[in-house]
N, C-alpha and C positions, 0 to 999 in steps of 0.2 A: 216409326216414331212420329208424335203427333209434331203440329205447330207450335204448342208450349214447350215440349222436349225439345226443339231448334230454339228456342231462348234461352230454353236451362241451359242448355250447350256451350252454347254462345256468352254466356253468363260466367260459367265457370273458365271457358278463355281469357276474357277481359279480366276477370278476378288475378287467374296466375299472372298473364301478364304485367299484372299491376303490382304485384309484387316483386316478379322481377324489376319493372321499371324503377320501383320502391330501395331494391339492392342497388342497382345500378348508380342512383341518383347519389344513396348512400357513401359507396365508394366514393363516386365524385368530389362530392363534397366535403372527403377526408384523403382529397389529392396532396394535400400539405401535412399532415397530419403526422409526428413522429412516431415512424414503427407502425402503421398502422397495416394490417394484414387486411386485404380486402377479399372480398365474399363472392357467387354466385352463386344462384337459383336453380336448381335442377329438378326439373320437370316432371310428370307422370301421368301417363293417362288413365281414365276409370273404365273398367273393361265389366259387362256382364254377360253369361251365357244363359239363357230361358230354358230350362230343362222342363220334364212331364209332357210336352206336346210331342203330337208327331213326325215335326221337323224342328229339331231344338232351333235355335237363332242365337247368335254370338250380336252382342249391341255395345257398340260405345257411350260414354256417358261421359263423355268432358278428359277434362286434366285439373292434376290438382298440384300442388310445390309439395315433392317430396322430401327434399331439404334444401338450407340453405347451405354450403359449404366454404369452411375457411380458407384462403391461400397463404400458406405457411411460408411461403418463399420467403427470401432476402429482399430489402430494398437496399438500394443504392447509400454509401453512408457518406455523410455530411461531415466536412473540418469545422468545429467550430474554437479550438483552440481552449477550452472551460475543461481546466482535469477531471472535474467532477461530472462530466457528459462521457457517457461510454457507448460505445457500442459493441454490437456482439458478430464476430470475424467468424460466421458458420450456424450451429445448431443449438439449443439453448434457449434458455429463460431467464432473466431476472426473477430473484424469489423477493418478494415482498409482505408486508402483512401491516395491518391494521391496530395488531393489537390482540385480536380474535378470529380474524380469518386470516388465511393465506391464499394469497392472488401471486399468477404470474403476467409478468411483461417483457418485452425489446423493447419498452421506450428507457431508453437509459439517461432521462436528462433529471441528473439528482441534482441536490444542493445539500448543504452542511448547517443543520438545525440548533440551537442551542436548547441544550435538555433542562440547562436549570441548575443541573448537577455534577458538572465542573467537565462535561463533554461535550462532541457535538458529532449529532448522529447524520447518516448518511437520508434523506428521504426523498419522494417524490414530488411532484407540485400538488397533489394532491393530500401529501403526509403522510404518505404510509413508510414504514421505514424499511429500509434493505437488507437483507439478511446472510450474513457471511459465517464466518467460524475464525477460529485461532490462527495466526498464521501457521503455524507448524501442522493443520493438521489436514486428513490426508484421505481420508473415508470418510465423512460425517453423515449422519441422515438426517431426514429431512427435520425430523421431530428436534432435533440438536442445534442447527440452525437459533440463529438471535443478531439481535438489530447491532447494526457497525455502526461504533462510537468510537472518533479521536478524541482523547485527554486532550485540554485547551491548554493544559497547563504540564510541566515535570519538573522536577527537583531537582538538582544537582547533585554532584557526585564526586564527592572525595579523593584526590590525588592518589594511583593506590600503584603507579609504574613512570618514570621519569627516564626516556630515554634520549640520547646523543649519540650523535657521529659528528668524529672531530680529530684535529689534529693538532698535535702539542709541537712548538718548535724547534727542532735539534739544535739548532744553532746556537741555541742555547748555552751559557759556560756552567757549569756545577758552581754550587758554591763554598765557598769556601770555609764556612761555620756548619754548624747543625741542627740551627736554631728553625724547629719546625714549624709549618703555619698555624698550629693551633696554637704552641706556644708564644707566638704575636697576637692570638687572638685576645682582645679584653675589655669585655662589655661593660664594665664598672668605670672604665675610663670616659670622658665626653667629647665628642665628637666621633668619631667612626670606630668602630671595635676592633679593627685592623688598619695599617696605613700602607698605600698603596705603595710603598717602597717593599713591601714584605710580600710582593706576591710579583708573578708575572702576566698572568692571564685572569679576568674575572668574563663569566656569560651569569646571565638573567636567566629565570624562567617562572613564569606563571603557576604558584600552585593552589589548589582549592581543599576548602576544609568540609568538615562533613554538610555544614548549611549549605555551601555552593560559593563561599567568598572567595576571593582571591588572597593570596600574597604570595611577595615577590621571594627567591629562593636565589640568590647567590652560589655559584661553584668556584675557588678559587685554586688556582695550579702556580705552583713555581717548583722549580729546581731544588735539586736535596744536592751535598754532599759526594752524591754517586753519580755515577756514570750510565749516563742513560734510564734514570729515575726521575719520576715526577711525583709532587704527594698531592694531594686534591683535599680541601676543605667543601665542605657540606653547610651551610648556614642563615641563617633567615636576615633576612636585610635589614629588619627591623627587629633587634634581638629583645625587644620587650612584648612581641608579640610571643615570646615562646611560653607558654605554662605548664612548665617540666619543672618549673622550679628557677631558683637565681641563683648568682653568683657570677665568677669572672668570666667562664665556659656560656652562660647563656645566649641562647641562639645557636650556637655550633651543634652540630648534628651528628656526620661524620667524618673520620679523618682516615686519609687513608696514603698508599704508598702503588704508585704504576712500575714495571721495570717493562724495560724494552729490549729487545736482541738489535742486533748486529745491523740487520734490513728494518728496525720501524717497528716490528711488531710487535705489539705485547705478550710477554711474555710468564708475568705473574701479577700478583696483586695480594695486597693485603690492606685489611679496614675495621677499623675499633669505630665501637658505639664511643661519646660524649655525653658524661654526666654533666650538668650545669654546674656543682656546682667540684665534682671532683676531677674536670677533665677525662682524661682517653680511658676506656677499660682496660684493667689488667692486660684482658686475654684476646687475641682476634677474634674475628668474627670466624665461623665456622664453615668458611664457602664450600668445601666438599657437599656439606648438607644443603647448604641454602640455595649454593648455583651462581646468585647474585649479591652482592651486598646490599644490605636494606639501613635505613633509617626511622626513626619514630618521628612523627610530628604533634605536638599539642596544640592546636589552636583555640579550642572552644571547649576545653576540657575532657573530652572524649581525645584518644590518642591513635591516630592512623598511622600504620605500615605503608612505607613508601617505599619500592625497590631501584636500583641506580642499575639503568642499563646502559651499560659502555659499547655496548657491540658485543660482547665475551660474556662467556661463564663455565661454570664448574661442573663440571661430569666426573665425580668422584673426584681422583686425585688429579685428571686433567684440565687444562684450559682448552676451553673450546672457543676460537676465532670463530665470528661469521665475517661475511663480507661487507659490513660498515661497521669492525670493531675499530676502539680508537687507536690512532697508530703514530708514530714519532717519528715525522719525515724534517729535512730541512726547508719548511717554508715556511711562513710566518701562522700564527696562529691562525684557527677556522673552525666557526660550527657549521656540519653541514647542513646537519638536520638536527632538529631539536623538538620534543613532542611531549608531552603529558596527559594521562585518561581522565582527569576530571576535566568538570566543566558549572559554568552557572547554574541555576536555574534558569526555563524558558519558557516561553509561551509561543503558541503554535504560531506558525507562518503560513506552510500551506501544504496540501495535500498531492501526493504521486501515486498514482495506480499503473502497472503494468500489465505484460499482456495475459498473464498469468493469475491476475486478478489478486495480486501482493496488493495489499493499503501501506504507504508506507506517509507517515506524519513528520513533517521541518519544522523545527524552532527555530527560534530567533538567538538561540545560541551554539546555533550550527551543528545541533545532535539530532537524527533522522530515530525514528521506532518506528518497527514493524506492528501495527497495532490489529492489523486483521487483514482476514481472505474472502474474497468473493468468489462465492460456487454458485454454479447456476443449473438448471434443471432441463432435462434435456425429455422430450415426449414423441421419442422418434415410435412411429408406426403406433404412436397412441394420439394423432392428433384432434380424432376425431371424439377424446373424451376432454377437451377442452373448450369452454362457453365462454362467451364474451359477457365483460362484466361492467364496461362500460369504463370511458377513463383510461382509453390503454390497455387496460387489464382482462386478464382471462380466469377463470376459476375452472378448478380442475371436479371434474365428475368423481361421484365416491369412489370409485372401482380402478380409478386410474392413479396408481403410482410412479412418482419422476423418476427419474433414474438424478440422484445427484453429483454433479463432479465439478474439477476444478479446471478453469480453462486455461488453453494452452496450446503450443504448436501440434503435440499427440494429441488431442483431447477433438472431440467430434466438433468446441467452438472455441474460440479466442475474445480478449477483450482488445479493447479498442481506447484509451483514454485521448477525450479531447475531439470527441468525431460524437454524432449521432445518426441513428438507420432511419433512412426517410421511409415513403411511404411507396410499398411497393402495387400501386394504383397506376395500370398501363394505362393512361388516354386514349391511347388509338385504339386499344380492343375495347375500354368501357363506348366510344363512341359509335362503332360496330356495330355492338349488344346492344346499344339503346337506339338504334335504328331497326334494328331487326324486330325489338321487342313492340319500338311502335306501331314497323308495320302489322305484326302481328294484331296487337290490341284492333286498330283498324278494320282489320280482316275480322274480328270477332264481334267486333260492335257492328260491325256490316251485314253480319247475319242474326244478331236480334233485329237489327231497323228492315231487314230482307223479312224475316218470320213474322213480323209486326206487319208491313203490311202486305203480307200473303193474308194473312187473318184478316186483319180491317176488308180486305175484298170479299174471302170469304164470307164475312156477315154483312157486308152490304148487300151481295146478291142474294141471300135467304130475306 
């Protein structure tokens, strides 16, 4: 090979190496950089063989960058305490999109967008939005996939189960009349529609109407006549809120009759609806069928079913005790618990993702919803059909399909909320490589400046 072929040589050295030095520098300088997969240079040299003559010849002709290659590995992951920062616990992708393309990443550091449109969607610093599915579901593909949005806002929810655990006091005497609490009840009178001599026990509880209001809900217990019976009134604190109609009965709800055995327990029950304005129905209510005794409530003109759960109910012609029915021990009155399923309306507080990649949204009126799933994409043994796309991001080659799934302790990755995946850029090997690669360059530029002036003598001496 001539003196110019020892430059070309030497030419195509310095070249590769400068592209390695080019990766190298690159990593580097994305030593901070979240989630960032770093790269290396892998090499090739140009080989020819001279056939037709009488001694073929085999000739080198340089090196050229065969490719660049991605390191898919893990980096180290970072606390940073922000729910909305996730990282990825194994193998996997963030699915992300534009709009119009889909891009995957590990940089999991979102924020919560407002769309305009009474949500707010999951996105990148960049905008692209994240892409999840329903929470229930459990296959999806990838074409199915759509951008993850929390409701800012939810509605409230109508009182529709009223439950207690409590205990009524034996010690109690019967009384000596039969005069029941509803017939003390009378809203047409002024000042209280009952007087606190006609009763023994009153609890509160918070009920909601279909808008999300509140009002207050009265339960009133005294002594009957019998031995180890309680009757229980039903009725609104403020019997002008009721719009079932008026009369003397307004406000009262239900009325009803507890009996007890021997030990405290309850033993039966029975409970009449109240008309406004004709008092107790006829006929009991039908607990065989119902289970539980229910009441109607009118607040806003729409009329909601409310159920009264004492701990017990009806299995055909039995009572079924659980173990916080109410029971009639000698100690003074008690609720132990006391609960209701409606609630205000609210507006978001904040957002919890687990590892599972459940989105779960908090209000400000202490109601949680599951509003979505983060699936992530996983390109095991296909990594080499994914391209850097600048931003984090990678774009998948036509040919290459993810595998999508939902992560998890089974699942090939897990999420991480509140953490992100640094950069997994070794220092001590990129500084290795970029010595190595200089001395190389060196050595190559050594033998153009060696060939150059082999030549310059050459033509000096002609």
């Amino acid at each position: 090979m001539s003196l110019f072929g020892s430059i070309y040589l030497g030419t195509s050295g310095v070249k590769t190496q400068s592209t390695g030095l080019r990766v190298v520098a690159d990593d580097l300088s994305n030593l901070n950089t979240t989630a960032f997969k770093g790269s290396r240079a892998l090499f090739e040299d140009l080989f020819t063989r001279a056939v037709g003559e009488v001694l073929p010849r085999d000739r080198g002709l340089g090196s050229l960058v065969k490719d660049i290659q991605i390191d898919f590995s893990s980096g180290s992951l970072d606390t940073t305490d922000i729910p909305t920062d996730l990282a990825i616990n194994g193998r996997g992708f963030f699915v992300v999109s534009d709009g119009n393309q889909v891009f995957y990443t590990r940089d999991g550091q979102f924020t919560l967008e407002d769309t305009g449109q009474g949500t707010l969607r999951m996105i990148t610093p960049l905008g692209l939005s994240l892409l999840g599915a329903a929470p229930d579901a459990t296959n999806p593909g990838l074409t199915t996939l759509s951008p993850i949005e929390i409701p800012q806002s939810i509605p409230g929810k109508a009182t529709e189960t009223l439950t207690l655990e409590m205990n009524l006091d034996a010690r109690k005497e019967r009384e000596t009349t039969s005069r029941s609490l509803l017939e003390a009840w009378d809203a047409t009178r002024a000042g209280e529609p009952i007087s606190p001599q006609d009763y023994e026990f009153v609890t509160s509880v918070e009920v909601y109407d279909p808008t999300g209001v509140s009002h207050l809900l009265n339960l009133y217990f005294d002594t009957t006549d019998q031995n180890n019976q309680y009757e229980v009134l039903v009725a609104l604190a403020d019997p002008a809120e009721d719009q079932r109609g008026t009369g003397r009965y307004q406000g009262a709800l239900l009325w009803g009759t507890l009996n007890f055995g021997a030990s405290g327990e309850i033993t039966s029950a029975e409970f009449y609806d109240v008309d406004p304005a004709g008092g107790r129905s006829a006929t009991p209510q039908d607990l065989t069928t119902l289970g539980r005794p229910r009441f109607t409530l009118n607040l806003t003109g729409a009329p909601q079913t409310v159920t009264l759960d004492l701990g017990f109910y009806y299995q055909g012609t039995d009572l079924v005790r659980t173990p916080h029915s109410v029971h009639l021990y000698g100690a003074p009155f008690a609720v132990y618990y006391q609960n209701q399923d409606g609630y205000p309306p609210g507006v978001f507080d904040r957002v919890e993702i687990d590892g599972e990649g459940l989105v779960r949204a908090h209000y400000t009126n202490q109601q949680t919803q599951e509003v979505a799933r983060i699936f992530l994409a996983d390109f095991t043994g296909l990594e080499d059909s994914l391209t850097r796309a600048g931003g984090n991001l990678f774009r998948a080659r036509s040919e290459a399909t993810p595998r999508i799934f939902s992560p998890g302790r089974m699942a090939p990755g897990g999420l991480r909320s509140g953490a992100l995946e640094g950069s997994n850029v070794d220092l001590a090997e990129e500084m290795i490589r970029l010595i190595t690669l200089q001395r190389a360059f060196q050595s190559n530029a050594r033998v153009i400046t060696t060939a150059d002036q082999m030549l310059e003598d050459f033509l000096r001496a002609r």
